[in-house]
C-alpha positions as CSV (number, residue, x, y, z in Angstrom):
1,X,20.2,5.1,-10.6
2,X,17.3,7.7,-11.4
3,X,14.6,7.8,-8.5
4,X,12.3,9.9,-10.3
5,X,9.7,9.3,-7.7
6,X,11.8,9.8,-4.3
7,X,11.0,6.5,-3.2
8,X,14.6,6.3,-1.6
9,X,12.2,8.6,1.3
10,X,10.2,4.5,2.1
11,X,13.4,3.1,1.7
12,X,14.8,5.6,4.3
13,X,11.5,5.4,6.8
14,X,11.4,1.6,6.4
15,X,15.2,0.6,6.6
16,X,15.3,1.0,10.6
17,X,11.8,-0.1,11.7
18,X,11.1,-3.2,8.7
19,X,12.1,-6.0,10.8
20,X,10.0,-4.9,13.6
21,X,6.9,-4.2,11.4
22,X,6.9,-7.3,9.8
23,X,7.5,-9.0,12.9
24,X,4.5,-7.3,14.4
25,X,2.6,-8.2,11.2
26,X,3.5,-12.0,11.8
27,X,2.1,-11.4,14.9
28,X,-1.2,-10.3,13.9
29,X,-1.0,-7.2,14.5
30,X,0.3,-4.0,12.6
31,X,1.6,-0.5,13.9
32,X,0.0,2.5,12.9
33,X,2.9,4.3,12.5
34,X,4.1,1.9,10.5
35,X,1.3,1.7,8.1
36,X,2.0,5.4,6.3
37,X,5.1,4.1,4.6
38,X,4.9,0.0,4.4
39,X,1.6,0.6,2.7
40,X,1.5,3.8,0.4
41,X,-2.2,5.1,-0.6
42,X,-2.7,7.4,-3.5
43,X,-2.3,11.1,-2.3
44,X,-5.5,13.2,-1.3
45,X,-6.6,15.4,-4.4
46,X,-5.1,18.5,-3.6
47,X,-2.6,17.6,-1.3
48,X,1.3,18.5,-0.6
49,X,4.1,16.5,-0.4
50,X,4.5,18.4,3.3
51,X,1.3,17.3,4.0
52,X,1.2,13.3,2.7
53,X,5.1,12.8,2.4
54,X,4.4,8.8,2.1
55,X,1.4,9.3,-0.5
56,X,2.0,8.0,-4.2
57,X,1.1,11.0,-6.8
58,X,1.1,8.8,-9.9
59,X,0.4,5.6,-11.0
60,X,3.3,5.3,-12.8
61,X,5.3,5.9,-8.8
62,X,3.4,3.3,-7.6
63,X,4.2,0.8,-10.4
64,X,8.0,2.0,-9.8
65,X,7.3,1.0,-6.1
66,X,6.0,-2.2,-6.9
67,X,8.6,-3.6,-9.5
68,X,11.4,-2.1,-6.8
69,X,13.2,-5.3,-6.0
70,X,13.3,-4.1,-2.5
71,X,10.2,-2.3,-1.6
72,X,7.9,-4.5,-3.8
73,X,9.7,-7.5,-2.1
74,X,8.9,-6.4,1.6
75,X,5.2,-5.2,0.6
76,X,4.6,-8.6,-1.3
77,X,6.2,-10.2,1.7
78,X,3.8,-8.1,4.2
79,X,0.9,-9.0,2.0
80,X,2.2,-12.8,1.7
81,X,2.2,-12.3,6.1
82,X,-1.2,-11.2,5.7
83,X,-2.3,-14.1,4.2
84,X,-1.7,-16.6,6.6
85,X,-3.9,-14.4,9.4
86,X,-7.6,-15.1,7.0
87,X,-8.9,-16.2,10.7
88,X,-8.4,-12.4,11.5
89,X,-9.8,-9.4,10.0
90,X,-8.5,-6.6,8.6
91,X,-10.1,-4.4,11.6
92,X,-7.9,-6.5,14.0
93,X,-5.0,-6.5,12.4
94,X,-4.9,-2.9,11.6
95,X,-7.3,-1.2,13.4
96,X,-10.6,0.3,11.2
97,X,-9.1,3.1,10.2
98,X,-5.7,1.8,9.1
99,X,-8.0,-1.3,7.4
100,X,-9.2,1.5,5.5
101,X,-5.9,2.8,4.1
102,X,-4.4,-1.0,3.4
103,X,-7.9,-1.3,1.3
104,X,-6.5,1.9,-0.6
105,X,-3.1,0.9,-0.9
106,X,-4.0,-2.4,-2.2
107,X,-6.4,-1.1,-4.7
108,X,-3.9,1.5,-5.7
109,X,-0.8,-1.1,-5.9
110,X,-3.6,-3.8,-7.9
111,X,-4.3,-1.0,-10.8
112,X,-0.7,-0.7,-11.5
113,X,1.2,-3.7,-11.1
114,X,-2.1,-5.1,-13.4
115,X,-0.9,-8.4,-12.9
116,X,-0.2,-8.8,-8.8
117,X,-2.7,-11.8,-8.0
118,X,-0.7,-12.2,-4.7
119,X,-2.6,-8.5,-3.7
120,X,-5.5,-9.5,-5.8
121,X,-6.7,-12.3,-3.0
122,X,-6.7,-9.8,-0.1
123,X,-9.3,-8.3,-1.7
124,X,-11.2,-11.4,-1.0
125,X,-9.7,-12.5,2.0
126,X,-10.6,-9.1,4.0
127,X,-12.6,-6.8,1.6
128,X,-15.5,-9.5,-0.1
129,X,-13.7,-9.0,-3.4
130,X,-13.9,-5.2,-3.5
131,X,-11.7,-2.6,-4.4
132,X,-11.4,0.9,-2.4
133,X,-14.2,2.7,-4.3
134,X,-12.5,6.1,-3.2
135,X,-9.1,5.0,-4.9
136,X,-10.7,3.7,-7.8
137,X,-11.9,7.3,-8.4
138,X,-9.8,8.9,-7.6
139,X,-7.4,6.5,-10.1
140,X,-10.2,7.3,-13.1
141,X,-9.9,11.2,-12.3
142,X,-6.4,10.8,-12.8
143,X,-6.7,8.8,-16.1
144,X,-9.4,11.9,-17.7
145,X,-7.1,14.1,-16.8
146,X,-4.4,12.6,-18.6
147,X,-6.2,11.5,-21.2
């Protein structure tokens, strides 16, 4: 199989810990450690692999990630966790800044799956219906570009 994208380096960071994360997660809690590789964000403009190695480049890598049957199972299943903890807040599940990069990872994972509704309702469970303005740019910079 052709892993254009590396992403065998999450299946690799998540294989030994996913159990525990998610457990945590059920827990209401998450692990910052954790939150690199169980919830990707769109790489900083200007940024090295050495520097980011769990940051998607492409939105095309992150739509590969999503329609993995393994890793877009355990991040719908982490996001299907988060769900059932709307009495909590992103900031106490994850801390503010790791609330800040699960707002950009789901932003970033809602623009290219286009059709995830499951990630769709976080927004309004923990983020008043708002996408991650930064990763929306970011995403539109990318488009130009390409256009």
């Amino acid at each position: 199989m052709d892993d254009e994208y590396n992403l065998q380096r999450f299946v690799h960071a998540q294989e030994p810990v996913y159990e525990d994360a998610i457990g945590i997660l059920r827990r209401g809690m998450m692990c910052t450690p954790y939150t690199e590789f169980m919830f990707p964000r769109l790489a900083s403009s200007g940024s090295g692999a050495a520097l980011e190695p769990y940051a998607i480049r492409w939105l095309d890598e992150a739509n590969a990630y999503i329609s993995s049957p393994l890793l877009g199972g355990r991040y719908r299943e982490c996001v299907s966790t988060m769900q059932r903890l709307i009495n909590c807040s992103a900031s106490t599940v994850f801390g503010d800044i790791d609330a800040r990069k699960l707002h950009a990872s789901l932003t970033l994972f809602s623009e290219a799956s286009y059709d995830e509704f499951l990630l769709e309702t976080m927004f309004n469970v923990w983020f008043d219906g708002l996408l991650d303005e930064d990763t929306m740019t970011r995403i539109r910079s990318m488009q130009r570009q390409i256009a």
